[in-house]
KEKE-3310 file (N, C-alpha, C; in steps of 0.2 Angstrom, whole numbers, plus 5000, padded with zeros to 4 digits):
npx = (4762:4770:4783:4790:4789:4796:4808:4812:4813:4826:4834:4838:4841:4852:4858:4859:4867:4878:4883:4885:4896:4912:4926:4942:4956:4965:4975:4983:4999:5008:5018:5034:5044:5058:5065:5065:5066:5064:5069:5067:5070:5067:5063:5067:5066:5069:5066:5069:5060:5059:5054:5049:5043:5046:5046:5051:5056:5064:5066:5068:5068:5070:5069:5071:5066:5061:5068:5067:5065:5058:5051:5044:5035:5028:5011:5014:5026:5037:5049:5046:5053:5054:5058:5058:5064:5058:5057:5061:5059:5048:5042:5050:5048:5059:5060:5069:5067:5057:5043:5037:5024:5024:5024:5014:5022:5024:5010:5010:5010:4995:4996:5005:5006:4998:5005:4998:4993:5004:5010:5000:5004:5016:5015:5007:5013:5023:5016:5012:5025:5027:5019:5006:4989:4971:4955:4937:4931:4941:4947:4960:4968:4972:4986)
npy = (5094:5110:5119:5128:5125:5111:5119:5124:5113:5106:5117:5118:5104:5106:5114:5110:5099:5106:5113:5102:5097:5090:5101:5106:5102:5117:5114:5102:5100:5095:5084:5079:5066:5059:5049:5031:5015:5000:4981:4966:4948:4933:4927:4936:4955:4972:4987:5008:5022:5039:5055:5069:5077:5070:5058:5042:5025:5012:4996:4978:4960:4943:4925:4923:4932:4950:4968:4983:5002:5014:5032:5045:5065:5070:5076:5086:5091:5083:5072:5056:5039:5022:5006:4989:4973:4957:4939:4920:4921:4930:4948:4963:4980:4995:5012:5025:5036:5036:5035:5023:5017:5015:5001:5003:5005:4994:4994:4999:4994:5003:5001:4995:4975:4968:4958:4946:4941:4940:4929:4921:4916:4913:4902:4895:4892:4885:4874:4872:4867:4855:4845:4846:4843:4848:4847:4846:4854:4858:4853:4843:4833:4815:4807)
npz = (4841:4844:4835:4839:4854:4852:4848:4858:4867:4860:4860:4875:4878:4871:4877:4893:4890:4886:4898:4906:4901:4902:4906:4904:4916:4923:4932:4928:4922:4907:4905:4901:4891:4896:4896:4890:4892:4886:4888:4882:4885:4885:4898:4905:4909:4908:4915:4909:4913:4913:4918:4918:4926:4938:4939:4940:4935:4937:4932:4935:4930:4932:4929:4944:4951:4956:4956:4961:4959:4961:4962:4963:4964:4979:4980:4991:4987:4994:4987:4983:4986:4983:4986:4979:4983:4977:4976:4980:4993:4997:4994:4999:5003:5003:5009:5005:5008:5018:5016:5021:5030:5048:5060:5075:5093:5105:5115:5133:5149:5158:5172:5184:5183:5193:5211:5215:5202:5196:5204:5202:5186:5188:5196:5185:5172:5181:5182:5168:5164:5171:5166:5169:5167:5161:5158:5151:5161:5169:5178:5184:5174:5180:5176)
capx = (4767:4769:4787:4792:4790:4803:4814:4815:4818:4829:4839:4838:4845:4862:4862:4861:4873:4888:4885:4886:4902:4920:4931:4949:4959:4972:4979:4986:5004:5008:5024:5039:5045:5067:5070:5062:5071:5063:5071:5063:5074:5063:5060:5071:5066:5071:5061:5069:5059:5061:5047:5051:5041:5051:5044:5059:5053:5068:5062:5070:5067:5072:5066:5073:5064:5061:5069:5065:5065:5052:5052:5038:5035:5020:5006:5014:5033:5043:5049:5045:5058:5052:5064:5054:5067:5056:5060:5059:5058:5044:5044:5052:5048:5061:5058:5073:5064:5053:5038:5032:5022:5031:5020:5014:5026:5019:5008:5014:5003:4995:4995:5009:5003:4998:5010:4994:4992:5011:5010:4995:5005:5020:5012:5003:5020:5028:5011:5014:5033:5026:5015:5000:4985:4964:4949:4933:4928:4943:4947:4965:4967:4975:4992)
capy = (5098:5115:5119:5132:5121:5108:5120:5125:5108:5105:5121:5116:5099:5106:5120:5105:5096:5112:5115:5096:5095:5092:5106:5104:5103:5120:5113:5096:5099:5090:5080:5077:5059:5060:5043:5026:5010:4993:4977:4959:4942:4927:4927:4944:4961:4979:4995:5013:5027:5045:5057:5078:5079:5068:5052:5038:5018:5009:4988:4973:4955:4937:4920:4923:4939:4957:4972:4990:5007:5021:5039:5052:5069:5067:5082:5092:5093:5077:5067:5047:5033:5017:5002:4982:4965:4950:4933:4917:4922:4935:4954:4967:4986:5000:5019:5026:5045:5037:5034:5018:5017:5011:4999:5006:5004:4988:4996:4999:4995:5009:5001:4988:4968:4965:4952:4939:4942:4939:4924:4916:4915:4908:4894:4891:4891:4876:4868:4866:4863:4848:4843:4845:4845:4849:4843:4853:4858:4861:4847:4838:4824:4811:4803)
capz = (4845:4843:4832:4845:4857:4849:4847:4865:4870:4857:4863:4884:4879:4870:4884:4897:4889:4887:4905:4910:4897:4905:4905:4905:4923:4920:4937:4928:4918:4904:4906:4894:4893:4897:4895:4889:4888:4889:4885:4886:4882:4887:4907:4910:4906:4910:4909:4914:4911:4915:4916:4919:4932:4944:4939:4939:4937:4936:4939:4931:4933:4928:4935:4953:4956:4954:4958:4956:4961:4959:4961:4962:4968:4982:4980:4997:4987:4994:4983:4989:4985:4984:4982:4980:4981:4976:4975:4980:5000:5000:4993:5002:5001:5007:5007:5008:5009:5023:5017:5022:5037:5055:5064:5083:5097:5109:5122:5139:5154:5161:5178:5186:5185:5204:5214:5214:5195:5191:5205:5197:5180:5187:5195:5178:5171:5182:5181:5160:5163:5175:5162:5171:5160:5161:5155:5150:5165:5172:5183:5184:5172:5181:5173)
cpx = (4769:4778:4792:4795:4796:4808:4817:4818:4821:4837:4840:4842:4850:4864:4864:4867:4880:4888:4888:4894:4909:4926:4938:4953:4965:4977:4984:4990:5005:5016:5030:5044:5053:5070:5066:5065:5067:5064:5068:5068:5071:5060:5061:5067:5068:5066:5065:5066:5059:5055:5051:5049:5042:5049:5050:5055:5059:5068:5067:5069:5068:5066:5066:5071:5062:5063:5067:5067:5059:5051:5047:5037:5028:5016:5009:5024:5036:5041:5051:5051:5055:5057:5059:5061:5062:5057:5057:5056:5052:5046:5045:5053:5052:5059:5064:5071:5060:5046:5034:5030:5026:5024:5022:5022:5021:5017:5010:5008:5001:4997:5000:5005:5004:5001:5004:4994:4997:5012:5006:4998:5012:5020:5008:5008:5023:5020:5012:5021:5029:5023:5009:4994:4976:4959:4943:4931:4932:4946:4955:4962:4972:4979:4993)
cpy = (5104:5115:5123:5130:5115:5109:5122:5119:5106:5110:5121:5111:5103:5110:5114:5102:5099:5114:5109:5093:5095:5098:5102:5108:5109:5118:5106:5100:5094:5089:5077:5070:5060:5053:5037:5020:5003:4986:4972:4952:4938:4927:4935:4949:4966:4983:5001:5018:5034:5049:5066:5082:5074:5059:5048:5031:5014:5002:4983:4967:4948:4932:4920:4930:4942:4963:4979:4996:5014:5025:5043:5058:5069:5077:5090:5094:5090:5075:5057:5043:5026:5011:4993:4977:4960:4946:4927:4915:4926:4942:4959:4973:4990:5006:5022:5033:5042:5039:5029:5017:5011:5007:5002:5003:5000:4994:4995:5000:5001:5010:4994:4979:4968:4959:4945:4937:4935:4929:4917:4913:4912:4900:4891:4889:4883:4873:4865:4865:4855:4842:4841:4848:4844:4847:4849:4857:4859:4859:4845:4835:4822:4806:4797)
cpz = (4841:4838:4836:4851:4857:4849:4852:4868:4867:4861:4873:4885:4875:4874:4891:4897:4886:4894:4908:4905:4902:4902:4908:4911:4920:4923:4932:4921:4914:4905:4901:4897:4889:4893:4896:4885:4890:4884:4886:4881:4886:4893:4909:4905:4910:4910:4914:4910:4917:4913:4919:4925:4939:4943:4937:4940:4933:4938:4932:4935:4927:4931:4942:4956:4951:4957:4955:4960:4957:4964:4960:4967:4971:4980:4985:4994:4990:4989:4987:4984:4987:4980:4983:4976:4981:4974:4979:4990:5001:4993:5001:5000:5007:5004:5010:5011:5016:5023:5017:5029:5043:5057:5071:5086:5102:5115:5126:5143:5156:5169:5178:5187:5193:5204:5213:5206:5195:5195:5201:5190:5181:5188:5188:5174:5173:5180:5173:5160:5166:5169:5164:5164:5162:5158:5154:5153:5170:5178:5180:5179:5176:5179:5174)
residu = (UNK:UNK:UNK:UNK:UNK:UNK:UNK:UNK:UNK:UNK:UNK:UNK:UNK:UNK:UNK:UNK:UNK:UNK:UNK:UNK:UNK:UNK:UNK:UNK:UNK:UNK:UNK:UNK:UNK:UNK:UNK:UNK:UNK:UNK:UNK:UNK:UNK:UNK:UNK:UNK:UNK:UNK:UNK:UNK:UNK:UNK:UNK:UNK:UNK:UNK:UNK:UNK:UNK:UNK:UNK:UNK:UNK:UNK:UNK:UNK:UNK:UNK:UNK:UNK:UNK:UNK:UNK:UNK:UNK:UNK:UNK:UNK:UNK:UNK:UNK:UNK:UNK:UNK:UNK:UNK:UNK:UNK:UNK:UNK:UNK:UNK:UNK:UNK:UNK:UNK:UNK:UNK:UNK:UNK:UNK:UNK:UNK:UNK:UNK:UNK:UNK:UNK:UNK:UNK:UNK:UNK:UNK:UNK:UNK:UNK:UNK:UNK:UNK:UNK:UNK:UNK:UNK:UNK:UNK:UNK:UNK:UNK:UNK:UNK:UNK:UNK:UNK:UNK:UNK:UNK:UNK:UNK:UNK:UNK:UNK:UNK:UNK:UNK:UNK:UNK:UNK:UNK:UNK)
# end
């Protein structure tokens, strides 16, 4: 092997690897930390921190749960609100800013139930008040 040669591949690979180097985002801010408290005594603990650029996480929790609140500024300039009560029922998340998504609104027919429909569905109605009841293929059973 030539020596020339070597050195070309020598110098292609560290040219490769300064072009495939990570460069530093100028877009991402660095952030000054306001306020850092966190306490823990057996089950229960605290934490609130404070962050410069809008970040708030303010949670505590014992035996019987967890409460919190957190705080951040979204990408478009709201700032979101996030509040979580958990415990021994479930967890529950509110937005007081109104960022948790709404489930749809129940469809609405596009077209009124026709009169035989709605009648077919009341007779089926008294039939299971009466206590009438079917078989596989749809036959009376006989009481």
């Amino acid at each position: 092997t030539n020596p020339t040669n070597m050195k070309t591949a020598v110098f292609v690979a560290l040219l490769v690897l300064a072009a495939a180097a990570p460069r530093p985002d100028s877009s991402i801010e660095s952030a000054e930390l306001l306020h850092d408290e966190r306490e823990q005594e057996g089950a229960s603990y605290s934490t609130h921190v404070e962050i410069d650029n809008g970040i708030l996480i303010a949670e505590s929790g014992d035996d019987d749960g967890v409460q919190g609140t957190y705080v951040f500024t979204a990408p478009n300039g709201e700032t979101v609100e996030m509040r979580l009560v958990a415990n021994e029922n479930g967890a529950v998340f509110e937005s007081p800013s109104g960022h948790l998504p709404v489930a749809p609104l129940p469809v609405q027919a596009i077209h009124p139930i026709p009169e035989h429909a709605l009648e077919a569905i009341e007779f089926a109605a008294q039939q299971r008040a009466a206590g009438v009841e079917w078989d596989q293929q749809g036959f009376v059973i006989d009481n």
